[in-house]
N, CA, C and O atoms as a DFTB+ gen file, in Angstrom:
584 C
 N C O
     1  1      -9.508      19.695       9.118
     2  2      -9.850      19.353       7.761
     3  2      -8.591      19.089       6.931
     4  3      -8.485      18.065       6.255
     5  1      -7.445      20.217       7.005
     6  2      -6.696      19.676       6.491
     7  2      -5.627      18.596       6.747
     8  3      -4.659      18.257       6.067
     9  1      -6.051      18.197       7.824
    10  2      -4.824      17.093       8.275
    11  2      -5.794      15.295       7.922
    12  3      -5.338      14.153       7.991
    13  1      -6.947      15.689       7.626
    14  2      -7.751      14.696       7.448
    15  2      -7.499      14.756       5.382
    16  3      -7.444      13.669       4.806
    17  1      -7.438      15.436       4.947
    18  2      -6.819      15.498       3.344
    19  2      -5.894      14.812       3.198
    20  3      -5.744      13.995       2.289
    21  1      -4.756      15.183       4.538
    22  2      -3.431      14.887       4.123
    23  2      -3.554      13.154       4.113
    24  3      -3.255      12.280       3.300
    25  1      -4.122      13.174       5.393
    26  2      -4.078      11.342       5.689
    27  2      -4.762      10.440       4.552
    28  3      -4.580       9.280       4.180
    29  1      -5.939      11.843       4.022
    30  2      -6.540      10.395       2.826
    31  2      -5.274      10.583       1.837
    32  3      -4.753       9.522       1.493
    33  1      -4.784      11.594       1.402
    34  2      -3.300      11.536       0.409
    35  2      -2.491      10.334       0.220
    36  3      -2.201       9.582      -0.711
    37  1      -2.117      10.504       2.089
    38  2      -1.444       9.810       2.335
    39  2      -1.561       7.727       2.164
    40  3      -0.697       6.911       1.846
    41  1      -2.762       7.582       2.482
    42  2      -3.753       6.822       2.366
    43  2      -3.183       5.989       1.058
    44  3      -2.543       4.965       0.816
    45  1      -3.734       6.925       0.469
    46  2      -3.867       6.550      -1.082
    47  2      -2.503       6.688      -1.948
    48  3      -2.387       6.075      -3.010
    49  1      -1.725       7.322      -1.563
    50  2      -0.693       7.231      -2.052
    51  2       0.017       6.286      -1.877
    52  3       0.704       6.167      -2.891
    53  1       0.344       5.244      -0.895
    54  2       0.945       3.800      -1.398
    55  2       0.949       3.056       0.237
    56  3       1.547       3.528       1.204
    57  1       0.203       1.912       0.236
    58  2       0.686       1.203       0.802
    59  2       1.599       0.707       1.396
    60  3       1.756       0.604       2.613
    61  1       2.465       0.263       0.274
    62  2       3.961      -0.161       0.397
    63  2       4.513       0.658       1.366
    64  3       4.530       0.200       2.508
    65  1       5.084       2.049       1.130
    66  2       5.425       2.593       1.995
    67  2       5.542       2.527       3.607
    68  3       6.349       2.412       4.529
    69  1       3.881       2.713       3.236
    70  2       3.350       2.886       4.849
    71  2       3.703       1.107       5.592
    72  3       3.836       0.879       6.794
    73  1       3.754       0.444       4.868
    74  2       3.644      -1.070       5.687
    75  2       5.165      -1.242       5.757
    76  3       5.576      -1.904       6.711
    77  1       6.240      -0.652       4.727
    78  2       7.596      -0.919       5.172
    79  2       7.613      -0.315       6.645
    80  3       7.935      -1.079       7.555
    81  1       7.264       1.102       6.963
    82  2       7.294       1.707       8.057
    83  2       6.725       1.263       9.380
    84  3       7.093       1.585      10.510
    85  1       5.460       0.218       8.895
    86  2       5.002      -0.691       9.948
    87  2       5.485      -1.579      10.031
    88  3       4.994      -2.310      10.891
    89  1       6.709      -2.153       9.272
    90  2       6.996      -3.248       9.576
    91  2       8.818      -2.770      10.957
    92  3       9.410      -3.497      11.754
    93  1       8.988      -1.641      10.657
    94  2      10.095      -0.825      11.381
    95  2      11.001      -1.534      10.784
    96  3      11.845      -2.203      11.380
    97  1      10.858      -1.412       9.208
    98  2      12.026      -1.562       8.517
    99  2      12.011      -1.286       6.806
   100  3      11.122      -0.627       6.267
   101  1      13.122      -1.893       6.085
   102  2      12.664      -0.842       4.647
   103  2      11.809      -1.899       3.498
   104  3      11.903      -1.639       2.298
   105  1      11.205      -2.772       3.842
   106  2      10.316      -3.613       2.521
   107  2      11.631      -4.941       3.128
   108  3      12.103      -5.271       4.216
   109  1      11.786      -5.338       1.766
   110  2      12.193      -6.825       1.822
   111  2      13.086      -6.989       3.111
   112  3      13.826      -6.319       3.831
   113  1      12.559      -8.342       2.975
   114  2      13.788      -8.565       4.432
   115  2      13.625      -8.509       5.470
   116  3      14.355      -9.005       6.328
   117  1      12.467      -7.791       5.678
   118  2      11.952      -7.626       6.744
   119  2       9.948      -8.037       7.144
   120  3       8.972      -7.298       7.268
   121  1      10.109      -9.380       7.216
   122  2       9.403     -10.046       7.538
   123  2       7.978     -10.617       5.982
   124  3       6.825     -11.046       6.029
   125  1       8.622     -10.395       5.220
   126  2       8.100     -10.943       3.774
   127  2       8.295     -10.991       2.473
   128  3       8.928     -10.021       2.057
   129  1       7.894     -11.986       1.447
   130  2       8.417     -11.753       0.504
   131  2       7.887     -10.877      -0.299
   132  3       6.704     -11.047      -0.593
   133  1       8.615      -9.713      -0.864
   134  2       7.730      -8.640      -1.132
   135  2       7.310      -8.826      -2.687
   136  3       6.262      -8.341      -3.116
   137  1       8.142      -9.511      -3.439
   138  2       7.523      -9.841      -4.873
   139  2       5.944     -10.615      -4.514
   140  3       5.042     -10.330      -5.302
   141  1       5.788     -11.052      -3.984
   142  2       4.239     -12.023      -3.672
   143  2       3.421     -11.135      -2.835
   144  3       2.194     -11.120      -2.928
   145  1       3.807     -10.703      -2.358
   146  2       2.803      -9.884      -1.373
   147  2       2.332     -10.522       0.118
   148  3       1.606     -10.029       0.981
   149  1       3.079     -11.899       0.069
   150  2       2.765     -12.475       1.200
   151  2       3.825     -12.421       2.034
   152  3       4.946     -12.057       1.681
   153  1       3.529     -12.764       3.119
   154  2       4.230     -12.480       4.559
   155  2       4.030     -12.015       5.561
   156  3       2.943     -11.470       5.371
   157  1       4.363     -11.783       6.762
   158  2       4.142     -11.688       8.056
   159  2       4.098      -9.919       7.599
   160  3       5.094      -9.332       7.177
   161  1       2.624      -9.209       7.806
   162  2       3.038      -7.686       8.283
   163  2       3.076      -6.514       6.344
   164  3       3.187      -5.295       6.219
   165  1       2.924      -7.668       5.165
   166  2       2.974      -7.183       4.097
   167  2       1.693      -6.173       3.742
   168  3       1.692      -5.055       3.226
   169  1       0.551      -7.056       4.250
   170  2      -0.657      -6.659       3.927
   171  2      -1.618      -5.698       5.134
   172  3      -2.140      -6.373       6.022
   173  1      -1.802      -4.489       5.164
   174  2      -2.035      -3.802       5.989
   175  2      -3.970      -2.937       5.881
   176  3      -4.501      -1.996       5.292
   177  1      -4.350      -3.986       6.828
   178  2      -5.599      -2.894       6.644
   179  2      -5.788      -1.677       6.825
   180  3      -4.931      -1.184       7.559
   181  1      -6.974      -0.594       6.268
   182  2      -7.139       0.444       6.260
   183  2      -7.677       1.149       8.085
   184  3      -7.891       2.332       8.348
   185  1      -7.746       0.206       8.852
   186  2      -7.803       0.720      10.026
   187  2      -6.642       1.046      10.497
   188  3      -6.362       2.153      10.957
   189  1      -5.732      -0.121      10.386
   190  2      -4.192      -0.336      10.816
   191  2      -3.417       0.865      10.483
   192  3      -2.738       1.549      11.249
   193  1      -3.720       1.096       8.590
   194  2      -2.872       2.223       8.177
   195  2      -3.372       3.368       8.392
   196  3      -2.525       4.230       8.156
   197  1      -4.620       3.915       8.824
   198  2      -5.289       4.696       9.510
   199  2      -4.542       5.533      10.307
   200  3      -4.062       6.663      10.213
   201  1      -4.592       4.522      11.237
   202  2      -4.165       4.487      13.004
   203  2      -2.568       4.499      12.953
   204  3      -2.054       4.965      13.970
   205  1      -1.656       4.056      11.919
   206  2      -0.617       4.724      11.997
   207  2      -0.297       6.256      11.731
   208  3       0.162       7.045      12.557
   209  1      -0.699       6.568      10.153
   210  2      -1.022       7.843       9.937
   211  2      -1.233       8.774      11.193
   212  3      -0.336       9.569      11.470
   213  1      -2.185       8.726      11.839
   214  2      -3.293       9.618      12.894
   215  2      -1.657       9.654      14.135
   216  3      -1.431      10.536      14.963
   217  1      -1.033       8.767      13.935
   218  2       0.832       9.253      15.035
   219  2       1.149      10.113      14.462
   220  3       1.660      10.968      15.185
   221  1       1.098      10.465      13.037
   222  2       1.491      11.631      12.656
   223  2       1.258      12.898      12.684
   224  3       1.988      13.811      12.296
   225  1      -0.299      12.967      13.389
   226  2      -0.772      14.204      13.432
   227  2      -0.196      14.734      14.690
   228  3      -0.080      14.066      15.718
   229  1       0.200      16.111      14.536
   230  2       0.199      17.132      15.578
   231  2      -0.785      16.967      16.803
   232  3      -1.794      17.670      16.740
   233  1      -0.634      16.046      18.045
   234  2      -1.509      16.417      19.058
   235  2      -1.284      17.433      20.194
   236  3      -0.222      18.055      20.203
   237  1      -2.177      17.640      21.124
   238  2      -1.944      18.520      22.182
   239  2      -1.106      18.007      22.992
   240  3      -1.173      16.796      23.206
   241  1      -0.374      18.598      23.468
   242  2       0.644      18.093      24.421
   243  2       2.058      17.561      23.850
   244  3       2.955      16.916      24.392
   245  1       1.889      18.145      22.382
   246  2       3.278      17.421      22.061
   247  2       4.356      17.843      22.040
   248  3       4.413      18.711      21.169
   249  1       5.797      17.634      22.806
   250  2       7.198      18.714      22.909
   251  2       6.872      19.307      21.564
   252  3       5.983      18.984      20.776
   253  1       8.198      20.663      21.440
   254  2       8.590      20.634      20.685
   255  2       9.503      19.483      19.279
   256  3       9.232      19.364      18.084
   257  1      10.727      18.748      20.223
   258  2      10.933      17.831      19.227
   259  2      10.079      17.250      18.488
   260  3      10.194      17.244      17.262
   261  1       8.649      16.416      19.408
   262  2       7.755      15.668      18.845
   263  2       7.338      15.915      17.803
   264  3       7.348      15.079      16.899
   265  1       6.648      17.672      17.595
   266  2       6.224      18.329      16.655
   267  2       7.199      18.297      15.754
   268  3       6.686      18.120      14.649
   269  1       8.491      18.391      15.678
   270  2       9.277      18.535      14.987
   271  2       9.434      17.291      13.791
   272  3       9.372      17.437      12.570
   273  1       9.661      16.005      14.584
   274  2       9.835      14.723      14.199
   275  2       8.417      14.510      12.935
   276  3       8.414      14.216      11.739
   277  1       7.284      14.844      13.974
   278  2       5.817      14.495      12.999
   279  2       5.863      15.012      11.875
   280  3       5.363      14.337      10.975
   281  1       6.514      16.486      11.467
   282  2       6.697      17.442      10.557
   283  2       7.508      16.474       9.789
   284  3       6.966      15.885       8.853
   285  1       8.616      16.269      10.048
   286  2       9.555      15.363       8.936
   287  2       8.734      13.726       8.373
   288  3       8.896      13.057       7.353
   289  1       7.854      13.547       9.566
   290  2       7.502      12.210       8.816
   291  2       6.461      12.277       8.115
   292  3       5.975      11.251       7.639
   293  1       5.839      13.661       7.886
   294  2       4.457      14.298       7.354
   295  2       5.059      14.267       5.594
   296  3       4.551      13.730       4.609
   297  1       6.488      15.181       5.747
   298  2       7.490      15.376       4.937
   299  2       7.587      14.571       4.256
   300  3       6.903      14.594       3.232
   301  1       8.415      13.567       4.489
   302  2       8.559      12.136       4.302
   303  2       7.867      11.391       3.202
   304  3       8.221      11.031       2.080
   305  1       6.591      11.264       4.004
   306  2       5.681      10.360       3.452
   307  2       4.745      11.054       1.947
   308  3       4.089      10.495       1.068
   309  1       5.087      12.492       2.210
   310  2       4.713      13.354       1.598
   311  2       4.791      13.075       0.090
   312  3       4.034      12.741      -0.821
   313  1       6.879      13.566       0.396
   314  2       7.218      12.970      -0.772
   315  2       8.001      12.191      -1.435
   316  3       8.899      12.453      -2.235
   317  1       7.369      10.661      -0.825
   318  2       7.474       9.357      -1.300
   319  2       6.645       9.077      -2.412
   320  3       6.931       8.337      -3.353
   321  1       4.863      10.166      -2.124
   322  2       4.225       9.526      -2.943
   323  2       4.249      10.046      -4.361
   324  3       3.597      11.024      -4.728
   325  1       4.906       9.453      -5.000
   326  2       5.465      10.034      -6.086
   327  2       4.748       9.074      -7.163
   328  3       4.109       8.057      -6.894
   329  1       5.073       9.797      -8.875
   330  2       4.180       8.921      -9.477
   331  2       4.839       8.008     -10.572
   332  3       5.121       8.424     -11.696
   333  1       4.964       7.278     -10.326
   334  2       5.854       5.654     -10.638
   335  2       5.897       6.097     -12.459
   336  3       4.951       6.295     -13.222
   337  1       7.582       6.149     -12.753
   338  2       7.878       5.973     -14.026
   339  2       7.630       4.579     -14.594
   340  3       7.216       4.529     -15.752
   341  1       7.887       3.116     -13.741
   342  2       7.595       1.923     -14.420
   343  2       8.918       1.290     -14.283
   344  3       8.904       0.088     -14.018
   345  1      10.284       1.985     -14.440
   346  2      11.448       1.876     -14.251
   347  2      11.558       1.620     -12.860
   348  3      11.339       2.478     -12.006
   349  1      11.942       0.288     -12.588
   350  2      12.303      -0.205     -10.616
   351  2      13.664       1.007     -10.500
   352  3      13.980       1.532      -9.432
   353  1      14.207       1.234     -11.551
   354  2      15.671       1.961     -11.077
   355  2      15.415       3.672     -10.715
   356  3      16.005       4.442      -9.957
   357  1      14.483       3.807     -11.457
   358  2      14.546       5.306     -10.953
   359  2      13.192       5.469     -10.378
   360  3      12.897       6.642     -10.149
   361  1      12.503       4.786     -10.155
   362  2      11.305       4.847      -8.972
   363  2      11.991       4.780      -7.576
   364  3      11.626       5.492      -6.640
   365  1      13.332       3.589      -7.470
   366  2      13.685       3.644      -6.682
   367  2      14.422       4.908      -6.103
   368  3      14.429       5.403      -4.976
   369  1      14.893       5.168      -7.004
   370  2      16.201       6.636      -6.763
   371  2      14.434       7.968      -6.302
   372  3      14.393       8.765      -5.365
   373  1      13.721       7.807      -6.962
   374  2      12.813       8.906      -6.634
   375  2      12.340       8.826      -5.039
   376  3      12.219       9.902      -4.454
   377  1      12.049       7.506      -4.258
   378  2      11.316       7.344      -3.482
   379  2      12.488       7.453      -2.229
   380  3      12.239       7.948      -1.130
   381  1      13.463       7.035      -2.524
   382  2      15.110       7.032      -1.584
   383  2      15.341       8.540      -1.287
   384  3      15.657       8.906      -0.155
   385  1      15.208       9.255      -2.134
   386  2      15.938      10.530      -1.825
   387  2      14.718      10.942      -1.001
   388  3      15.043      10.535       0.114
   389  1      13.219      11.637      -0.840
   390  2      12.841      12.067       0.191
   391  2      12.576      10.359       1.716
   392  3      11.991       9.997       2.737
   393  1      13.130      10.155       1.123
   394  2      13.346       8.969       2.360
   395  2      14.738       9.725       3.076
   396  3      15.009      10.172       4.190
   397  1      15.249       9.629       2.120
   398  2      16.604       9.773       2.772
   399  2      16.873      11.503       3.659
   400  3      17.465      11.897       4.663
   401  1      16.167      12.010       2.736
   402  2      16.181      13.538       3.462
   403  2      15.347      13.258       4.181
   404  3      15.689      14.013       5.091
   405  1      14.270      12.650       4.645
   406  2      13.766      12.403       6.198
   407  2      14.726      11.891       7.437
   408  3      14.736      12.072       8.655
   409  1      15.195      11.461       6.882
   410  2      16.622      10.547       7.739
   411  2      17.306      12.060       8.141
   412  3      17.361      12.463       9.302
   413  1      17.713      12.670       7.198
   414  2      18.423      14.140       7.824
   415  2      17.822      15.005       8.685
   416  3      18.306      15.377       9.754
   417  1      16.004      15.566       7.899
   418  2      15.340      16.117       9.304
   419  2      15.524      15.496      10.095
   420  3      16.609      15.686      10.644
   421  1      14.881      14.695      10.504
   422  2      15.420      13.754      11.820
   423  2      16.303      14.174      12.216
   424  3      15.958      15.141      12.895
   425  1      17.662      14.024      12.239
   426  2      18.578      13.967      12.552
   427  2      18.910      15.330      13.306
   428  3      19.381      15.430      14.439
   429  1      18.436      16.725      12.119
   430  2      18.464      17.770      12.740
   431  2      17.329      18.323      14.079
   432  3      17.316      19.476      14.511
   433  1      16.579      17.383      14.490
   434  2      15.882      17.311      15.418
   435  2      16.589      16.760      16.664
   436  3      16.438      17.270      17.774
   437  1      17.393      15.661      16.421
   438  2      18.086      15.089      17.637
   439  2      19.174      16.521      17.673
   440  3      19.072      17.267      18.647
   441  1      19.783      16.718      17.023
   442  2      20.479      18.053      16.902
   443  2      19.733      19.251      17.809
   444  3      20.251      19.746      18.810
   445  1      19.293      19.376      17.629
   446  2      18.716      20.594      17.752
   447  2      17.838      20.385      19.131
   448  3      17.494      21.373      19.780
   449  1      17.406      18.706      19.650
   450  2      16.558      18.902      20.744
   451  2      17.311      18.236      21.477
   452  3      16.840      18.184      22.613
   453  1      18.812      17.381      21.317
   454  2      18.667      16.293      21.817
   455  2      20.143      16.505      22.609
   456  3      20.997      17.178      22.031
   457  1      20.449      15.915      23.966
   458  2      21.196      16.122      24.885
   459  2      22.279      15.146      24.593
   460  3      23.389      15.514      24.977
   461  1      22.210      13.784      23.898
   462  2      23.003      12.856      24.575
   463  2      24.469      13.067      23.410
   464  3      24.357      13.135      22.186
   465  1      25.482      13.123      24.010
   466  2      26.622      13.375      22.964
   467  2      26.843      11.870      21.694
   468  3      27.432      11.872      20.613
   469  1      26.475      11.308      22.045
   470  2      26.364       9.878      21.313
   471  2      25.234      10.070      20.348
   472  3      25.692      10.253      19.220
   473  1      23.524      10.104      20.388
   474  2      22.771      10.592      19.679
   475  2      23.021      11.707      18.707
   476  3      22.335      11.663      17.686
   477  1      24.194      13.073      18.872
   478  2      24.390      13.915      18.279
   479  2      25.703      13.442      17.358
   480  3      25.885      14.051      16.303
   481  1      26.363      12.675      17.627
   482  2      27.446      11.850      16.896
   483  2      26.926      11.169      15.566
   484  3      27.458      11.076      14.460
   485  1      25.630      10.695      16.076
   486  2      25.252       9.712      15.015
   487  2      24.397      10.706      14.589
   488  3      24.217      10.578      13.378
   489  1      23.902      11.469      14.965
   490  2      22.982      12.487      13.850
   491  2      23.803      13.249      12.759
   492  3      23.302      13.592      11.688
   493  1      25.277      13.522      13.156
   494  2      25.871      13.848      12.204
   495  2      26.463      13.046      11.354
   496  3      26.173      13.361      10.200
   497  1      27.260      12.025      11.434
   498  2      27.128      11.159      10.839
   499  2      26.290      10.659       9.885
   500  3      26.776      10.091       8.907
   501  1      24.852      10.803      10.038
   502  2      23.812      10.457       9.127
   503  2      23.119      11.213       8.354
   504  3      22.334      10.860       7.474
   505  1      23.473      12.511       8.755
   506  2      23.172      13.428       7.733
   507  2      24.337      13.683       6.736
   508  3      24.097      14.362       5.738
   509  1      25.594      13.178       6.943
   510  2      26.859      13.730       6.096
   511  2      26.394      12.037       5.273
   512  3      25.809      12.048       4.190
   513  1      26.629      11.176       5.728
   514  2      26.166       9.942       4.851
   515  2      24.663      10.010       4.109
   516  3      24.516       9.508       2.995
   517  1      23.596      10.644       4.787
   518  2      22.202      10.742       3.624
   519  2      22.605      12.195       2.681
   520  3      22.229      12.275       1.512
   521  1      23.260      13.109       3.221
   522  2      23.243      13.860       2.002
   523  2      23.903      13.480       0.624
   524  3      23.479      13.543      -0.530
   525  1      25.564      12.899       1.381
   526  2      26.638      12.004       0.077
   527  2      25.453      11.157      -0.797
   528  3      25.456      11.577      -1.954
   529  1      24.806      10.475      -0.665
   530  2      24.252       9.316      -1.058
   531  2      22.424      10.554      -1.551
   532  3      22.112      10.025      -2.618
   533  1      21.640      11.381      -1.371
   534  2      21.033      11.746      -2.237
   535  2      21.622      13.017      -3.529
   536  3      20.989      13.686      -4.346
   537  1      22.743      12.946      -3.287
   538  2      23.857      13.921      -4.541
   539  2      24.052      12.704      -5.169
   540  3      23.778      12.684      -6.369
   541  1      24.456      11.680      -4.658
   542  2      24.999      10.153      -5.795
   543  2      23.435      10.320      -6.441
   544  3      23.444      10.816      -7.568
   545  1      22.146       9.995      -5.918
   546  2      21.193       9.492      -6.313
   547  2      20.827      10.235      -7.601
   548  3      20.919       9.779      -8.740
   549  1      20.310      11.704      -7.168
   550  2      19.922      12.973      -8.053
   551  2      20.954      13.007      -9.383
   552  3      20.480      13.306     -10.479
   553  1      22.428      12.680      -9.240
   554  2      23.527      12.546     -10.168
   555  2      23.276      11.672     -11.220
   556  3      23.476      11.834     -12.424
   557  1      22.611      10.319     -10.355
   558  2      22.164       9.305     -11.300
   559  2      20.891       9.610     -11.910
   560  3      20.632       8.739     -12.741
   561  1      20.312      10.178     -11.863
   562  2      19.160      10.580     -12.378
   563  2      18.964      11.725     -13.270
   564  3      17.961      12.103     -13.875
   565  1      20.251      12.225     -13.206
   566  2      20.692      13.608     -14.588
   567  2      21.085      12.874     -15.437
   568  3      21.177      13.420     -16.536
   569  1      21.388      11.752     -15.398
   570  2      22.201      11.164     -16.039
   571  2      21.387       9.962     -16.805
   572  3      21.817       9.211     -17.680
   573  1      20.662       9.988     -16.476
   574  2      19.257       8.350     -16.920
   575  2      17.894       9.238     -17.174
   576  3      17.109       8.838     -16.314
   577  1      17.430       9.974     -17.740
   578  2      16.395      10.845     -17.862
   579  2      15.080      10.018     -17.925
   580  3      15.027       8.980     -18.585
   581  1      13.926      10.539     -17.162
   582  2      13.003       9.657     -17.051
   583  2      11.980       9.410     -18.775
   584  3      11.058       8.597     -18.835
């Protein structure tokens, strides 16, 4: 029951999101023009975004990492859905920073599950670069009051 809440949340909390993530990349640029709404992969039905969601749930059989990963993108998506000041500048800074701290769970998952010395290179790396960059963000946002 409650993972069926979360997904209608999730659902309903934004599109956009969920279709940048289907598109395996961040909105513009990646396969449409996003001011129009048209393009290859912009417009996402409710089965489609469904059936992505439902990867997120906790199934049987899943490693530990797996569980781990689903948790951050549960996270994630969680709290992206945030509720739009109207301002592109600090909607953006709102929706970046738990983006960006998903980028770090992550990261502490390859950390923490992951063998290859190259994968753990770049996990650190990307957590010392997403943390620098959500302190810039949060900074800018003490600073621009909504």
């Amino acid at each position: 029951m409650r993972s069926m809440k979360v997904l209608m949340l999730l659902i309903g909390a934004g599109a956009f999101s969920a279709t940048a993530m289907a598109q395996g990349g961040h909105g513009a640029g990646h396969g449409g023009d996003v001011g129009s709404g048209q393009g290859a992969g912009m417009i996402m039905d409710m089965g489609s975004m469904q059936s992505m969601m439902e990867t997120m749930m906790p199934a049987d059989g899943d490693t530990e990492s797996t569980k781990a990963y689903k948790r951050a993108d549960m996270d994630m998506m969680h709290g992206m859905a945030i509720d739009y000041t109207g301002d592109p500048d600090i909607d953006f800074r709102l929706k970046m920073i738990p983006h960006h701290q998903g980028a770090i769970d992550m990261a502490k998952v390859a950390l923490e599950h992951g063998a290859d010395p190259d994968t753990k290179r770049l996990a650190e790396a990307i957590i010392a670069a997403q943390e620098r960059e959500i302190a810039e963000m949060r900074e800018w946002l003490e600073e621009h009051p909504q």
